[in-house]
C-alpha positions in Angstrom: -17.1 -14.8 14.7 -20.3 -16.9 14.6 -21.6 -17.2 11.2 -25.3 -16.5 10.7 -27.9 -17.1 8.5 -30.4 -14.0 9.1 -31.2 -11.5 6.1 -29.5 -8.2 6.5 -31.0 -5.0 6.9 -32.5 -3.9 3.3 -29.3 -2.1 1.1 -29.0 1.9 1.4 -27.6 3.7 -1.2 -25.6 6.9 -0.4 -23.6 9.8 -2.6 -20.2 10.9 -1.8 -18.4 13.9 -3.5 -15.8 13.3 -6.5 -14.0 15.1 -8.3 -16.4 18.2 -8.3 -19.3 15.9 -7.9 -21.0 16.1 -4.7 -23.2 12.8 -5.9 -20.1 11.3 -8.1 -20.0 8.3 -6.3 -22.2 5.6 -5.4 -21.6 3.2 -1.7 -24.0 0.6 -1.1 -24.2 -0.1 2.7 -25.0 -3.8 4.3 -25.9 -4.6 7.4 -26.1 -3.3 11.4 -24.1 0.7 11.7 -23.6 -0.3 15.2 -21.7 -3.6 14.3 -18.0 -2.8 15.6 -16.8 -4.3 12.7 -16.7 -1.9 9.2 -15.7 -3.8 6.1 -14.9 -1.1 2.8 -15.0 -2.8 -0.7 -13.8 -1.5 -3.9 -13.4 -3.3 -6.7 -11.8 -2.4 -10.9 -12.0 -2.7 -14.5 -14.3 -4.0 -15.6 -16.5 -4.0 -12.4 -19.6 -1.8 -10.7 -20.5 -3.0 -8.0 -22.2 -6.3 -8.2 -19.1 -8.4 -8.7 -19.0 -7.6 -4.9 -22.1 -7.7 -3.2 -22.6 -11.0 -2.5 -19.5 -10.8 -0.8 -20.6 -8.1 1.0 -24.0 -9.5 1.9 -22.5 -12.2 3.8 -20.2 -9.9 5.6 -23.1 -7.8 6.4 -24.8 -11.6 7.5 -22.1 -12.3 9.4 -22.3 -9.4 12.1 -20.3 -6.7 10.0 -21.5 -3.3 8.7 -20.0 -3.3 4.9 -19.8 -0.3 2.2 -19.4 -1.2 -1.6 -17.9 1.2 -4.3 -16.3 1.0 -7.7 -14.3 2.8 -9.5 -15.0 6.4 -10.2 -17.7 6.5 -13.1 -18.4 2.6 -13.6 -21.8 2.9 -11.9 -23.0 5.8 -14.5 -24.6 5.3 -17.9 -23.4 8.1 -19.7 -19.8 8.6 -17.1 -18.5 10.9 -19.7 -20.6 13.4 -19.9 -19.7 14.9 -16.4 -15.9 13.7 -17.1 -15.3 13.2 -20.5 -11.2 12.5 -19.6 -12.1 9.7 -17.5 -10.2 10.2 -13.6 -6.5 10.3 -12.9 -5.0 8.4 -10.7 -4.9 11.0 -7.5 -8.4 11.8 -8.7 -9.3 7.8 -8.0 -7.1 7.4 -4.9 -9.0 10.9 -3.4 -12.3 8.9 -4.9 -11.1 6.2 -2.9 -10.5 8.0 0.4 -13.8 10.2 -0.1 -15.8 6.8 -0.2 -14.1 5.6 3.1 -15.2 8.7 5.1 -18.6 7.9 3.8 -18.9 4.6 5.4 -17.0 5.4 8.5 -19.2 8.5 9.2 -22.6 6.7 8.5 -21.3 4.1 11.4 -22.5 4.5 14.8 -20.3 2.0 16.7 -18.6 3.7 19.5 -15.4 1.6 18.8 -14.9 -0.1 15.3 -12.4 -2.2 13.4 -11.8 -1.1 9.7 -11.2 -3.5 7.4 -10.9 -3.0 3.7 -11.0 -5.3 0.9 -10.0 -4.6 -2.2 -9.8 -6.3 -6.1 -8.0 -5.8 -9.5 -7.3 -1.9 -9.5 -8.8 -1.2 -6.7 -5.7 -2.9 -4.7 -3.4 -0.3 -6.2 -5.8 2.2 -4.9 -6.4 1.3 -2.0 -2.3 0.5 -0.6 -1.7 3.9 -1.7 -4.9 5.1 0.2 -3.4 3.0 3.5 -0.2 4.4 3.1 -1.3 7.8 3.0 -3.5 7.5 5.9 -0.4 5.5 7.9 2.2 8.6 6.7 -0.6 11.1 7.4 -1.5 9.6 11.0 -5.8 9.8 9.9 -7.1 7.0 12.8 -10.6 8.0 11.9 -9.6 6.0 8.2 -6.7 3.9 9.2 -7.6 0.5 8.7 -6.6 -2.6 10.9 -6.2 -4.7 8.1 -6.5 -5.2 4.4 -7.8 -7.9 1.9 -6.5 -7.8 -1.2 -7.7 -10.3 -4.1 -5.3 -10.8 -7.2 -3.3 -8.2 -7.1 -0.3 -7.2 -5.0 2.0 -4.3 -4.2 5.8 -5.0 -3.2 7.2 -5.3 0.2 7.4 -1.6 1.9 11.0 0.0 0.1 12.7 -0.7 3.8 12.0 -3.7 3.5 12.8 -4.7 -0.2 15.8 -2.9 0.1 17.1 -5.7 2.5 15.7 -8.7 0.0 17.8 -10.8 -2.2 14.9 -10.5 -5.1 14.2 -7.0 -4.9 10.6 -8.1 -6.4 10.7 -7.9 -10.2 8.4 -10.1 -13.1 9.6 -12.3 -15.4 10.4 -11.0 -18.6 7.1 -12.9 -20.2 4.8 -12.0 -17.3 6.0 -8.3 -17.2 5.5 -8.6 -21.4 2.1 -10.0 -21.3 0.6 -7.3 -18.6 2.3 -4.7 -20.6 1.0 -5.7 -23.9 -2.7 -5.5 -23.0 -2.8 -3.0 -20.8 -0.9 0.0 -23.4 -4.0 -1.8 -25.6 -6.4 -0.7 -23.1 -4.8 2.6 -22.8 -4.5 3.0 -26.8 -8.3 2.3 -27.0 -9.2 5.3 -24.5 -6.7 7.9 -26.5 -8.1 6.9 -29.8 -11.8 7.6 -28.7 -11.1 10.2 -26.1 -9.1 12.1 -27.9 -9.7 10.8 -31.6 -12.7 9.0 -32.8 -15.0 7.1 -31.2 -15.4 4.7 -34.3 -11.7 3.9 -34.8 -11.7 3.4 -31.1 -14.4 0.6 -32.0 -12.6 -0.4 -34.6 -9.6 -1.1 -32.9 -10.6 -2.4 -29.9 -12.5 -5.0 -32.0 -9.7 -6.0 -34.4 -7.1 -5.8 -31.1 -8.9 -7.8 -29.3 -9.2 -10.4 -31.5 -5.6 -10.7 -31.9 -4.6 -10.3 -28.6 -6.7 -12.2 -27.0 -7.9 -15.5 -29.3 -5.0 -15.6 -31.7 -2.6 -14.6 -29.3 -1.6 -15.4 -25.6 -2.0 -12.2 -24.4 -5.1 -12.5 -22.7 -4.4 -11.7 -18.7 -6.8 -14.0 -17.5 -7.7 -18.0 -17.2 -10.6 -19.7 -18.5 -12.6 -19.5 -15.8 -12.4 -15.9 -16.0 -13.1 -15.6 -19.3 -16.7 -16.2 -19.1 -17.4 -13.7 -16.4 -15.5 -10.7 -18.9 -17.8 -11.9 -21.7 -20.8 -11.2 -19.7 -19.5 -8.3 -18.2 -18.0 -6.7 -21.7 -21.5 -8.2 -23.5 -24.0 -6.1 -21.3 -22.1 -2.9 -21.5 -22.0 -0.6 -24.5 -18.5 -0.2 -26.4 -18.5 3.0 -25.8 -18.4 2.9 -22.3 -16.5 -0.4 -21.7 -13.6 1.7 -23.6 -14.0 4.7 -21.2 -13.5 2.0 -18.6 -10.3 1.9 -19.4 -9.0 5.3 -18.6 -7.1 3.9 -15.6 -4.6 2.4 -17.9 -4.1 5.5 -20.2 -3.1 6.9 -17.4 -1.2 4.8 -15.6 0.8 5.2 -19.3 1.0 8.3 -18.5 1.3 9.0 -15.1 2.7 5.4 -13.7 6.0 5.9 -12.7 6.1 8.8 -10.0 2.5 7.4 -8.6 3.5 3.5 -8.5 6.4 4.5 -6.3 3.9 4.9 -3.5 2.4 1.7 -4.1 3.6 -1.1 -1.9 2.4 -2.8 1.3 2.5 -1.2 4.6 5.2 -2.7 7.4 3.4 -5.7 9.0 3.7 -3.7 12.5 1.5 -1.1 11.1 -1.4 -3.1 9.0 -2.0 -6.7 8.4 -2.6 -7.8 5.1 -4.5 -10.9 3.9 -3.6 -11.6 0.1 -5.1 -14.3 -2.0 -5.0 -14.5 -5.6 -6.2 -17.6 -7.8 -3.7 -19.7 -10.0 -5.7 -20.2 -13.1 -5.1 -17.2 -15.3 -2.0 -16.1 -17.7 -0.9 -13.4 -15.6 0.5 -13.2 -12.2 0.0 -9.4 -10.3 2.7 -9.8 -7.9 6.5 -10.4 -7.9 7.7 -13.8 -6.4 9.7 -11.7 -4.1 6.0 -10.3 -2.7 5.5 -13.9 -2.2 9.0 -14.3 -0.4 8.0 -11.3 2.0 5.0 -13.6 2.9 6.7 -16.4 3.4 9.1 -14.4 5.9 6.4 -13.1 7.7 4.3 -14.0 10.8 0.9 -15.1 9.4 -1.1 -13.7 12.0 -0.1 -10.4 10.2 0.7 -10.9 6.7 -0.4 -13.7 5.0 -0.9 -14.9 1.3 -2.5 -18.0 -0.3 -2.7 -19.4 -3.6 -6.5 -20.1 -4.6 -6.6 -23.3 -6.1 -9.7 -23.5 -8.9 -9.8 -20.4 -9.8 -9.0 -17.2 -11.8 -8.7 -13.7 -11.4 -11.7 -13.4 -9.7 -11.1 -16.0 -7.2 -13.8 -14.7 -4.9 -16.3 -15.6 -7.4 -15.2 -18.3 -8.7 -14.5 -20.0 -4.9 -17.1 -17.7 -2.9 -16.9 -20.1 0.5 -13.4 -20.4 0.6 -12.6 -17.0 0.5 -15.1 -15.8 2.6 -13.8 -18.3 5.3 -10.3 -17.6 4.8 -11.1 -13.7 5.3 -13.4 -14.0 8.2 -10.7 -15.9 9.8 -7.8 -13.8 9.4 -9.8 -10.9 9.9 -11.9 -11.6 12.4 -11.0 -14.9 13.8 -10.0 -13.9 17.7 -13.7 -12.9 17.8 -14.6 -16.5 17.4 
């Protein structure tokens, strides 16, 4: 693929049903609906979705037509008015899949590629949204391949089951990611379910400790800037409700994370790159293994030198290049 320079057509903004919700959710679409290539991007905590539009944008400049989402309710003001219990996790994953059909149906490409990117929570998502579709047999959403950045899912079970590291953290990774992320979920019970003020309260005084006094802050340094701003120009209130998708992973996590792993390499490639700056790694080194075993025209991971969690901020070029070659590279 050719890389261009021209402006792409003006953003549309189109509605898609969640949850009850016939406008719930918010895609902004990029770019030509008769380009044969359709790029999906979804993107978590704490993210709408301009952490990924300039991504998009250049996707969308470089021939592609391109859909952005978030997660459910972090594109509204006041998300808990409609859905004061935040989403579950089916409830996201259906969110997920409803925002897919969106951008597949506005396309008008008589043959297309799917290709879906994904960041932070939305890569949990989004594997258990592919692996649905692959169990399900839906070629109208099955992607050809996915990108996901900084997070990871484990080999598919056949596969792991025939490992020597069957794909677990370290004890002090698996701590760390634990620690903060029962925090997050504490600070949505308390003001869900509690008060908003001691949910205020807490956050505050928990972050603090967690997160300047102690190492328990996920991230790197270079990340730490962009969650300021991002925490900063959102309201407590709603940064807290934000969180939901921890409460109830809490909650819910273990019968729903046994669905989350890659897909065999035969059935979807999968482009993962995740930046090496940061306290926490979201993948097991047996992930990294399965890789490493693999052919890279279909599964393929790199470490991101320079950069953080988000890596495709931080190192905008590289990862664009490394993803329009992997997915797109025999159209060069």
């Amino acid at each position: 693929m050719t890389p261009s320079l021209e402006t792409p057509p003006p953003q549309k903004i189109l509605h898609y049903p969640i949850h009850g919700d016939l406008n719930g959710g918010t895609l902004i679409l990029l770019g030509d609906k008769q380009a044969k290539n359709v790029v999906f991007l979804m993107g978590g905590f704490p993210d709408d979705h301009q952490a990924f539009l300039n991504m998009a944008t250049s996707l969308a400049q470089n021939g592609c037509f391109v859909g952005v989402t978030c997660l459910p309710g972090y594109d509204r003001i006041e998300p808990w008015v409609k859905h004061p219990h935040g989403f579950t996790l089916e409830q996201i994953v259906a969110a997920c899949g409803g925002a897919m059909y969106a951008l597949v149906a506005q396309s008008q490409a008589s043959e297309r590629n799917l290709t879906c990117m994904f960041h932070d929570w939305g890569c949990v998502f989004g594997l258990v949204q592919a692996n649905r579709v692959i169990q399900e047999n839906v070629p109208f959403l099955h992607p050809k391949q996915l990108v996901l950045f900084d997070v990871c899912g484990p080999p598919h079970p056949e596969i792991q089951a025939n490992m020597n590291d069957k794909g677990k953290m370290g004890f002090w990774n698996s701590f760390k990611a634990a620690t903060y992320q029962l925090f997050f979920a504490g600070c949505f019970a308390l003001q869900t379910h509690v008060s908003r003020h001691l949910a205020h309260a807490f956050y505050a005084v928990g972050s603090l400790v967690l997160f300047r006094i102690l190492p328990f802050n996920p991230v790197g340094p270079q990340d730490k800037l962009l969650l300021q701003s991002r925490a900063t120009s959102i309201p407590t209130r709603k940064f807290i409700y934000m969180m939901y998708p921890y409460y109830y992973m809490a909650r819910q996590g273990r019968s729903f994370f046994k669905q989350y792993h890659l897909p065999k390499p035969n059935d979807m490639r999968v482009l993962y790159m995740y930046g090496v700056n940061k306290n926490v790694m979201f993948h097991t080194p047996g992930t990294l293994q399965y890789f490493a075993e693999q052919d890279s025209a279909k599964a393929k991971a790199e470490a991101v030198e320079d950069s953080g969690h988000w890596l495709y901020l931080h190192r905008p070029e590289h990862c664009l290049k490394a993803v329009l070659n992997f997915c797109f590279g025999d159209e060069k």
